[in-house]
mmJSON file of the N, C-alpha and C atoms, coordinates in Angstrom:
{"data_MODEL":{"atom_site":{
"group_PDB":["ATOM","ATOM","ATOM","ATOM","ATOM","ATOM","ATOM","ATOM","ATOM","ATOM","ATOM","ATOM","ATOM","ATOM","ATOM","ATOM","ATOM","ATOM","ATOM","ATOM","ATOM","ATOM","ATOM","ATOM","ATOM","ATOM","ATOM","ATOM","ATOM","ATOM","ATOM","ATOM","ATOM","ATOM","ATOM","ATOM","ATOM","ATOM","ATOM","ATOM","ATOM","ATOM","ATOM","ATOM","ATOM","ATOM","ATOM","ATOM","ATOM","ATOM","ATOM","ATOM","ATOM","ATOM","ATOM","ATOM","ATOM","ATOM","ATOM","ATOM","ATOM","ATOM","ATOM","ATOM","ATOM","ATOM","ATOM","ATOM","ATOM","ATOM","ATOM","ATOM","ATOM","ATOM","ATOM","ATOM","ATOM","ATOM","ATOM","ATOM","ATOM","ATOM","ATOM","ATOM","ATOM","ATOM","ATOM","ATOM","ATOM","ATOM","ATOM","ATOM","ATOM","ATOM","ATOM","ATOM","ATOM","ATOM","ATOM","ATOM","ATOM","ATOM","ATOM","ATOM","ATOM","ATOM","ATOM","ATOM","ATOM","ATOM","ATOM","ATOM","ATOM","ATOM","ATOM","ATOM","ATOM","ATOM","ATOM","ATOM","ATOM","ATOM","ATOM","ATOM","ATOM","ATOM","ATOM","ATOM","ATOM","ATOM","ATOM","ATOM","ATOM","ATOM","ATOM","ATOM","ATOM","ATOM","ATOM","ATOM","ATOM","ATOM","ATOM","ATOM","ATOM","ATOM","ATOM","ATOM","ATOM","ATOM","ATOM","ATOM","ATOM","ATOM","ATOM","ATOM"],
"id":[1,2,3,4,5,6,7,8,9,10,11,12,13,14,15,16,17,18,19,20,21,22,23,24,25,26,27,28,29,30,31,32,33,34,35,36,37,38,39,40,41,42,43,44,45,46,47,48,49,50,51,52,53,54,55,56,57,58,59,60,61,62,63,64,65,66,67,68,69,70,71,72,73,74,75,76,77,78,79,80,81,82,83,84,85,86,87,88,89,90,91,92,93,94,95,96,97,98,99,100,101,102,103,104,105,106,107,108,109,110,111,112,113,114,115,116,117,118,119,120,121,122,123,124,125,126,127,128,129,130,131,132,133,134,135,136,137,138,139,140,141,142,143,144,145,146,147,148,149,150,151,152,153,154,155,156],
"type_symbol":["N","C","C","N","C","C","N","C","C","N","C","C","N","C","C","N","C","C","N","C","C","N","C","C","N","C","C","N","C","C","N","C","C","N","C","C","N","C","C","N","C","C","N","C","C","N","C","C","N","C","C","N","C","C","N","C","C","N","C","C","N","C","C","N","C","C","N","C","C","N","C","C","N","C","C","N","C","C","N","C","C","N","C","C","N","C","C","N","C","C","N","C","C","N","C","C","N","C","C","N","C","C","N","C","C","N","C","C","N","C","C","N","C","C","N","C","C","N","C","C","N","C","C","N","C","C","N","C","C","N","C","C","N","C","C","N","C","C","N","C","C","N","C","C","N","C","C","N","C","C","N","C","C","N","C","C"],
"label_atom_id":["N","CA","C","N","CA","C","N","CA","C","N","CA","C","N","CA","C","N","CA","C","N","CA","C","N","CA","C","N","CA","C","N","CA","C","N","CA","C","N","CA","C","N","CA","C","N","CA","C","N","CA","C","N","CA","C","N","CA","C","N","CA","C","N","CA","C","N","CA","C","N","CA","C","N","CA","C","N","CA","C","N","CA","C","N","CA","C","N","CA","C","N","CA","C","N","CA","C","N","CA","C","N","CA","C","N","CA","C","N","CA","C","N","CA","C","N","CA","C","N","CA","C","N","CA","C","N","CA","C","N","CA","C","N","CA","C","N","CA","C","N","CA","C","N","CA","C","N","CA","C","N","CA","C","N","CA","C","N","CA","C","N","CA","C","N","CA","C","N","CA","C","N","CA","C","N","CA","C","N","CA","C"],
"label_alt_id":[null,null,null,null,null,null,null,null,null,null,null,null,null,null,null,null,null,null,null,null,null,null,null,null,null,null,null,null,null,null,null,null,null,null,null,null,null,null,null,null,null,null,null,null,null,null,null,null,null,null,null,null,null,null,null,null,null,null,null,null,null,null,null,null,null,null,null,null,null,null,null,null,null,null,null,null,null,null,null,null,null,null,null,null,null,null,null,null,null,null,null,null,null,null,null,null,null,null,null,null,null,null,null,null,null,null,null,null,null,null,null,null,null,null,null,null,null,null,null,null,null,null,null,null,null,null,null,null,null,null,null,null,null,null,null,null,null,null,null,null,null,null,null,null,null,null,null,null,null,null,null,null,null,null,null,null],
"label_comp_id":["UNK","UNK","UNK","UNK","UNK","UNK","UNK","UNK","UNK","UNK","UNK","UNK","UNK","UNK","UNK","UNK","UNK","UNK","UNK","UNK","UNK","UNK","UNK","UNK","UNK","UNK","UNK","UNK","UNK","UNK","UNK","UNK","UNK","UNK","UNK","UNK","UNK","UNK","UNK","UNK","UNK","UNK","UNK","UNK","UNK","UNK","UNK","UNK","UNK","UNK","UNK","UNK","UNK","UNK","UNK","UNK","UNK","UNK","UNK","UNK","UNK","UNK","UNK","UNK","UNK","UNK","UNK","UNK","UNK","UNK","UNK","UNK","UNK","UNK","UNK","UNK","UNK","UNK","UNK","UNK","UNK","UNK","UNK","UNK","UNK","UNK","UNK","UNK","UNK","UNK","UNK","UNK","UNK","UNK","UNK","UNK","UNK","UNK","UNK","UNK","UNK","UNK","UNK","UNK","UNK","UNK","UNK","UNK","UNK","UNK","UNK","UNK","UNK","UNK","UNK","UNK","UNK","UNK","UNK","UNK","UNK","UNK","UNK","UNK","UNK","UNK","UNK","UNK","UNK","UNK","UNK","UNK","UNK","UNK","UNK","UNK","UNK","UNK","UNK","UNK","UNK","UNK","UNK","UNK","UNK","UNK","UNK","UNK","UNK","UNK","UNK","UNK","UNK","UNK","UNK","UNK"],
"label_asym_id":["A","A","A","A","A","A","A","A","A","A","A","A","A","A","A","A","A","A","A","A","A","A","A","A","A","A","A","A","A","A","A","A","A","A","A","A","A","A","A","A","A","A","A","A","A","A","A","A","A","A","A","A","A","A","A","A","A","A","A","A","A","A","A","A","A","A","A","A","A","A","A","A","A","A","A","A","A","A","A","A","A","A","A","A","A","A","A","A","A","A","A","A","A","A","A","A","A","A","A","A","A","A","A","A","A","A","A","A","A","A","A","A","A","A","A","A","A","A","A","A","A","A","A","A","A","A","A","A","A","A","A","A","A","A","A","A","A","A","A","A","A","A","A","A","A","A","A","A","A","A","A","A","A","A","A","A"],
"label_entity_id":["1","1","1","1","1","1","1","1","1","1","1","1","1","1","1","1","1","1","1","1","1","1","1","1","1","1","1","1","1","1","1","1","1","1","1","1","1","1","1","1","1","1","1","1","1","1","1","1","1","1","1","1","1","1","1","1","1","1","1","1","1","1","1","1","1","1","1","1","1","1","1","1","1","1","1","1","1","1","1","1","1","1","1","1","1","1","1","1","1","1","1","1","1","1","1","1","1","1","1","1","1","1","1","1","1","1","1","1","1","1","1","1","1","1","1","1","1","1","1","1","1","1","1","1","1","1","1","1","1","1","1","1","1","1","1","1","1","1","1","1","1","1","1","1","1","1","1","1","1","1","1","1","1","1","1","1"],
"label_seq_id":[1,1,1,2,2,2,3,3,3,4,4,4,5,5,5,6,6,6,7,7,7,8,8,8,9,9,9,10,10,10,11,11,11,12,12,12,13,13,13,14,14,14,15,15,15,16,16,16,17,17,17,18,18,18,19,19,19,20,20,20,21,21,21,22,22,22,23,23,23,24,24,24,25,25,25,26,26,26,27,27,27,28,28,28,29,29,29,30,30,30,31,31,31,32,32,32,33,33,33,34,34,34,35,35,35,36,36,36,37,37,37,38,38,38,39,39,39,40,40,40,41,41,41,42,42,42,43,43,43,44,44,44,45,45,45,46,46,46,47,47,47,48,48,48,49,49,49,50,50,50,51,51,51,52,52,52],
"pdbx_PDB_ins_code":[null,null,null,null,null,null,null,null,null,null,null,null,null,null,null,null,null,null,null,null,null,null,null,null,null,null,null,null,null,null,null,null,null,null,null,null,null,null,null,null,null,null,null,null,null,null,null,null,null,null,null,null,null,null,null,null,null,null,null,null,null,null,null,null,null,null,null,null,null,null,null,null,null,null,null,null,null,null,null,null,null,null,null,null,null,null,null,null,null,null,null,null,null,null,null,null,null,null,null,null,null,null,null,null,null,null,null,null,null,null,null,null,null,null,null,null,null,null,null,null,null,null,null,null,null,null,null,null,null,null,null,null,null,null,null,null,null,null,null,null,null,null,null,null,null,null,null,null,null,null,null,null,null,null,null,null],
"Cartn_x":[8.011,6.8,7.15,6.265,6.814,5.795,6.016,5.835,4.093,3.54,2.535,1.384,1.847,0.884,-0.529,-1.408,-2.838,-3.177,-2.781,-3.521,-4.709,-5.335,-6.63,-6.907,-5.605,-5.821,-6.248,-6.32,-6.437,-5.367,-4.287,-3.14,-2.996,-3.219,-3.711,-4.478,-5.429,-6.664,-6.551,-5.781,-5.431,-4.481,-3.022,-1.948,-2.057,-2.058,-2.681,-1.483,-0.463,0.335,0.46,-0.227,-0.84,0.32,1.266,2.817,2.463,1.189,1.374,0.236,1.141,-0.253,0.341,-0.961,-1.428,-0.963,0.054,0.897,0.089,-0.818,-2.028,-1.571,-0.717,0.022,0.201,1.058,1.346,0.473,-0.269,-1.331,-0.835,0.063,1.352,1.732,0.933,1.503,3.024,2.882,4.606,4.655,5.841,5.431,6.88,6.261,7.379,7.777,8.819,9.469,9.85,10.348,10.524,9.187,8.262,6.903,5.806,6.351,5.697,6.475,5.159,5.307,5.468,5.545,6.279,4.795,3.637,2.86,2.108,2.445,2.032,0.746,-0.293,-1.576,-1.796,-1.08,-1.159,-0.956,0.222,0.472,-0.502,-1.328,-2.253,-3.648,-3.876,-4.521,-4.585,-3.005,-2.679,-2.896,-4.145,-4.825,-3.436,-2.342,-1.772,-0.227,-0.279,1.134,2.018,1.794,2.81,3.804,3.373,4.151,4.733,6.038,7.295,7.868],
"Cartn_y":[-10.126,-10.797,-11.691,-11.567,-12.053,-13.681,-14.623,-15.818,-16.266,-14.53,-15.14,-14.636,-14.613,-14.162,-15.851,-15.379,-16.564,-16.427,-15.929,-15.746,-15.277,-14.174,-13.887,-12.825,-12.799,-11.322,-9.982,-9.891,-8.743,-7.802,-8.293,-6.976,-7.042,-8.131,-8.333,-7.17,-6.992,-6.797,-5.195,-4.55,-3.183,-2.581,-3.472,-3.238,-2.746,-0.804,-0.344,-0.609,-1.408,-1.895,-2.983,-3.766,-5.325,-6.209,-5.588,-6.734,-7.355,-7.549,-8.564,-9.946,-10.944,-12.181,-13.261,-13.823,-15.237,-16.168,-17.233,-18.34,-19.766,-19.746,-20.901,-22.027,-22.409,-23.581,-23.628,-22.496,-22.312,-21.433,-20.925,-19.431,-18.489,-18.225,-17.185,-15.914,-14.512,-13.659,-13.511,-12.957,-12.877,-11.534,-10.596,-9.305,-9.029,-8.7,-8.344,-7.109,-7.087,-5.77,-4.875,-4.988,-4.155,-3.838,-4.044,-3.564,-2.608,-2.462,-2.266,-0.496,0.135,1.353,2.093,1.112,1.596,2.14,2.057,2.73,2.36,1.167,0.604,0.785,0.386,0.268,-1.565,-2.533,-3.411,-3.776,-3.044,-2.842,-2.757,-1.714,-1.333,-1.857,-3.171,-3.8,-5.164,-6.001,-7.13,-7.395,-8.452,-8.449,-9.195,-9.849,-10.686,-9.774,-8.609,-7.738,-8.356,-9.028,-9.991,-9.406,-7.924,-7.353,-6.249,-6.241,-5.086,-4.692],
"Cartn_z":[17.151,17.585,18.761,19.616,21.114,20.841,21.937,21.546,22.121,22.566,23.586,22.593,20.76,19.734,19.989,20.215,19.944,18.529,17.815,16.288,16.355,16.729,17.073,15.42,14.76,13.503,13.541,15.077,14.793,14.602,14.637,13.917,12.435,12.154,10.414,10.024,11.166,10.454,10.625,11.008,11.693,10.792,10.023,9.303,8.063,8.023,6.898,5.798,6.132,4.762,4.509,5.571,5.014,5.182,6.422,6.563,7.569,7.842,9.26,8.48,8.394,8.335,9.075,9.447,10.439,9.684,9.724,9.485,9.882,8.556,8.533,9.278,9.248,9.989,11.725,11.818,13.251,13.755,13.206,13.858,14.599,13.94,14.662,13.405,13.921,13.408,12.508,11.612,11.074,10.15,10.726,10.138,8.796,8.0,7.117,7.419,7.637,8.312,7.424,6.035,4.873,4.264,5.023,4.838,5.793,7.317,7.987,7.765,8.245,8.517,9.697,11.0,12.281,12.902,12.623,12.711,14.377,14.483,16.331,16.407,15.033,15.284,15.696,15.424,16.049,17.473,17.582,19.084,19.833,19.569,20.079,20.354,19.574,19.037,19.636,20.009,20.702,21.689,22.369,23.455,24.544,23.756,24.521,24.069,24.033,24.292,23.475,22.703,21.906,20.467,20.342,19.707,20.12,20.264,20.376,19.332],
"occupancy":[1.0,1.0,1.0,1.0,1.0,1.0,1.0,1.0,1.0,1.0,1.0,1.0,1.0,1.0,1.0,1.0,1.0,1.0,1.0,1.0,1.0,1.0,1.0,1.0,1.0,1.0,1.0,1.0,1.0,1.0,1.0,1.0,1.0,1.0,1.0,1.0,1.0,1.0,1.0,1.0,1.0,1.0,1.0,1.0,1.0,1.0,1.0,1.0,1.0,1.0,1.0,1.0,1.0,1.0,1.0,1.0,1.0,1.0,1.0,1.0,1.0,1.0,1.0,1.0,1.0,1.0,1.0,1.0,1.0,1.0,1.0,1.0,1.0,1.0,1.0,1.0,1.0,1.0,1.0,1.0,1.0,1.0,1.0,1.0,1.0,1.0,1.0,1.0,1.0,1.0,1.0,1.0,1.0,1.0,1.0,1.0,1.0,1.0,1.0,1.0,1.0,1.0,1.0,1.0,1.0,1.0,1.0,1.0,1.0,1.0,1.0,1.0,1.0,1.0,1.0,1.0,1.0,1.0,1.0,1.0,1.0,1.0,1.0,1.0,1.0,1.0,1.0,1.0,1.0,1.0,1.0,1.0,1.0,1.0,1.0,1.0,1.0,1.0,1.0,1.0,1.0,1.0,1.0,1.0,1.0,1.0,1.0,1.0,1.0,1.0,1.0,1.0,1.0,1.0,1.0,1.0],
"B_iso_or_equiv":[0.0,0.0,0.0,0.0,0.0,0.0,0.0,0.0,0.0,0.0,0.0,0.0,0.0,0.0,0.0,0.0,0.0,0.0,0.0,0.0,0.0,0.0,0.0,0.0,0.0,0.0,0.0,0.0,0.0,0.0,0.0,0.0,0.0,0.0,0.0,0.0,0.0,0.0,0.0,0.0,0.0,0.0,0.0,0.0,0.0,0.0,0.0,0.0,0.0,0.0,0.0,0.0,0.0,0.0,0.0,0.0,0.0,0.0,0.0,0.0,0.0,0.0,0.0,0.0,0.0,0.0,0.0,0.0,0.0,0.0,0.0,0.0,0.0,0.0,0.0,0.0,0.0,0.0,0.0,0.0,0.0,0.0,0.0,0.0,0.0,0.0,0.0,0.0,0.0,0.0,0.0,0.0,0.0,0.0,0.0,0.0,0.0,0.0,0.0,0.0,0.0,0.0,0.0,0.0,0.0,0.0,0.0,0.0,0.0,0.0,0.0,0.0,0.0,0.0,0.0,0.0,0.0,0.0,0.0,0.0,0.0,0.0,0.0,0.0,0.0,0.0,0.0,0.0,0.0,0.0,0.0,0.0,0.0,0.0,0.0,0.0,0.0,0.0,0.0,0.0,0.0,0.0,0.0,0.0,0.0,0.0,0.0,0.0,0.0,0.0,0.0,0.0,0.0,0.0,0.0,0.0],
"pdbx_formal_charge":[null,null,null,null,null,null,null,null,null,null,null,null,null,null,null,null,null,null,null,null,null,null,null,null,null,null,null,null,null,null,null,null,null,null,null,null,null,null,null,null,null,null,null,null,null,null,null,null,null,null,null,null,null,null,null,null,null,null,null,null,null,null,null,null,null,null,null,null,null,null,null,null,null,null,null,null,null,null,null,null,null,null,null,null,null,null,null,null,null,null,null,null,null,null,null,null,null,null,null,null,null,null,null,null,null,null,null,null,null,null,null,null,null,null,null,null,null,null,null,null,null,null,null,null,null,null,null,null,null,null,null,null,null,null,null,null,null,null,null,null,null,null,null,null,null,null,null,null,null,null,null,null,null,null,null,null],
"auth_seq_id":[1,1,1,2,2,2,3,3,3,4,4,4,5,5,5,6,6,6,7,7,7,8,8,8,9,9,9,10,10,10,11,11,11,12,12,12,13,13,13,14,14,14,15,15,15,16,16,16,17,17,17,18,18,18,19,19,19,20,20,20,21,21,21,22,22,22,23,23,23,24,24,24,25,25,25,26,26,26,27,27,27,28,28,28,29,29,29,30,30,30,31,31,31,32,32,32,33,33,33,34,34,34,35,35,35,36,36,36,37,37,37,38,38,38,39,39,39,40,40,40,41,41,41,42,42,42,43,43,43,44,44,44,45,45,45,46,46,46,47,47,47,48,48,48,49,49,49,50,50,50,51,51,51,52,52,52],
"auth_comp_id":["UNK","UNK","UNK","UNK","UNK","UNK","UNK","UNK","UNK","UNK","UNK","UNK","UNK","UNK","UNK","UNK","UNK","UNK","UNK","UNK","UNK","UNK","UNK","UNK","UNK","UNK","UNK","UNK","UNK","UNK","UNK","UNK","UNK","UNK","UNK","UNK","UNK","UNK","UNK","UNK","UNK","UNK","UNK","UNK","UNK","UNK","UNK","UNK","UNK","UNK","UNK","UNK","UNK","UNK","UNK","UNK","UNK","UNK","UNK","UNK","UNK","UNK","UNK","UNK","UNK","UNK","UNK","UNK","UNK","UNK","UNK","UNK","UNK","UNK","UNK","UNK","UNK","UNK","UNK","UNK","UNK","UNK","UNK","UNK","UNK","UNK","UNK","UNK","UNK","UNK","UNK","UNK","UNK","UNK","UNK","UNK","UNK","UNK","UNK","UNK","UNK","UNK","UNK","UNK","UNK","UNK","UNK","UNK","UNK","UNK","UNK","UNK","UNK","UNK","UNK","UNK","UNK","UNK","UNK","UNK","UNK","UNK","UNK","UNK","UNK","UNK","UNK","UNK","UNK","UNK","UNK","UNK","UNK","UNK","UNK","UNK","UNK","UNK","UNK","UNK","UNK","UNK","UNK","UNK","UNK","UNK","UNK","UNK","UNK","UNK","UNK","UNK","UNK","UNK","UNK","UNK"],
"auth_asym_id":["A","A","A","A","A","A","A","A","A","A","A","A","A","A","A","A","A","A","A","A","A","A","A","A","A","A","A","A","A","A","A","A","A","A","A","A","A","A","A","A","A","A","A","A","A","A","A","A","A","A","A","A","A","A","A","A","A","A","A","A","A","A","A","A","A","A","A","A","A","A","A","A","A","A","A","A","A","A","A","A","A","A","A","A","A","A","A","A","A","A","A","A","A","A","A","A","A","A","A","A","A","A","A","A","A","A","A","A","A","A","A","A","A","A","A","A","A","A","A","A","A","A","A","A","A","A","A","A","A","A","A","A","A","A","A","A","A","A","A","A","A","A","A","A","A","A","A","A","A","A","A","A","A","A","A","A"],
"auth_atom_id":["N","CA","C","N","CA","C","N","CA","C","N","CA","C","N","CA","C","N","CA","C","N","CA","C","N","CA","C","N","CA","C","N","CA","C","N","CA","C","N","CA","C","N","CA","C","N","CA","C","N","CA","C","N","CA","C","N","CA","C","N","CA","C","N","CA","C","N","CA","C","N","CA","C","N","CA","C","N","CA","C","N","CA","C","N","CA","C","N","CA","C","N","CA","C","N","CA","C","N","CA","C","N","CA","C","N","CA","C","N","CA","C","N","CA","C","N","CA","C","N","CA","C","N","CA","C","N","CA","C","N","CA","C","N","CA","C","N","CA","C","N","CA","C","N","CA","C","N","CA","C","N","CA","C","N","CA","C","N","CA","C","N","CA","C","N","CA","C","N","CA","C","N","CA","C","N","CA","C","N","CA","C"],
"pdbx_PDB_model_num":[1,1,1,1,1,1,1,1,1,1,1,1,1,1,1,1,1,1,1,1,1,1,1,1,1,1,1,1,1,1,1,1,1,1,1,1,1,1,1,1,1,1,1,1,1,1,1,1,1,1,1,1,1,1,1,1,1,1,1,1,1,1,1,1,1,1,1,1,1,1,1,1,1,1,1,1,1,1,1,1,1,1,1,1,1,1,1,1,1,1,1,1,1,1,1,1,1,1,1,1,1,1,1,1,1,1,1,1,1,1,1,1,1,1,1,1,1,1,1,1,1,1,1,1,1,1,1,1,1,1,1,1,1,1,1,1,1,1,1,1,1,1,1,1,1,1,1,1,1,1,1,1,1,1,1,1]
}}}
């Protein structure tokens, strides 16, 4: 997760295995990686390129 995440959710809201959530505190994406399925529907999704 690159540092230019705004917390907008929408990769939350895209993550059909549910490893990406918004960090109530900092409003900063955080992806569990032993969860994600490589699938780059967030990617795709991130208005601010903030995930690689």
């Amino acid at each position: 997760m690159n540092h230019g995440c705004i917390g907008c959710k929408l990769c939350e809201k895209v993550c059909p295995s549910e490893a990406i959530k918004v960090n109530s505190i900092d409003k900063k994406a955080e992806i569990e990686t032993s969860q994600c399925l490589q699938c780059t529907y967030c990617q795709k999704v991130c208005p601010k390129d903030a995930i690689h």
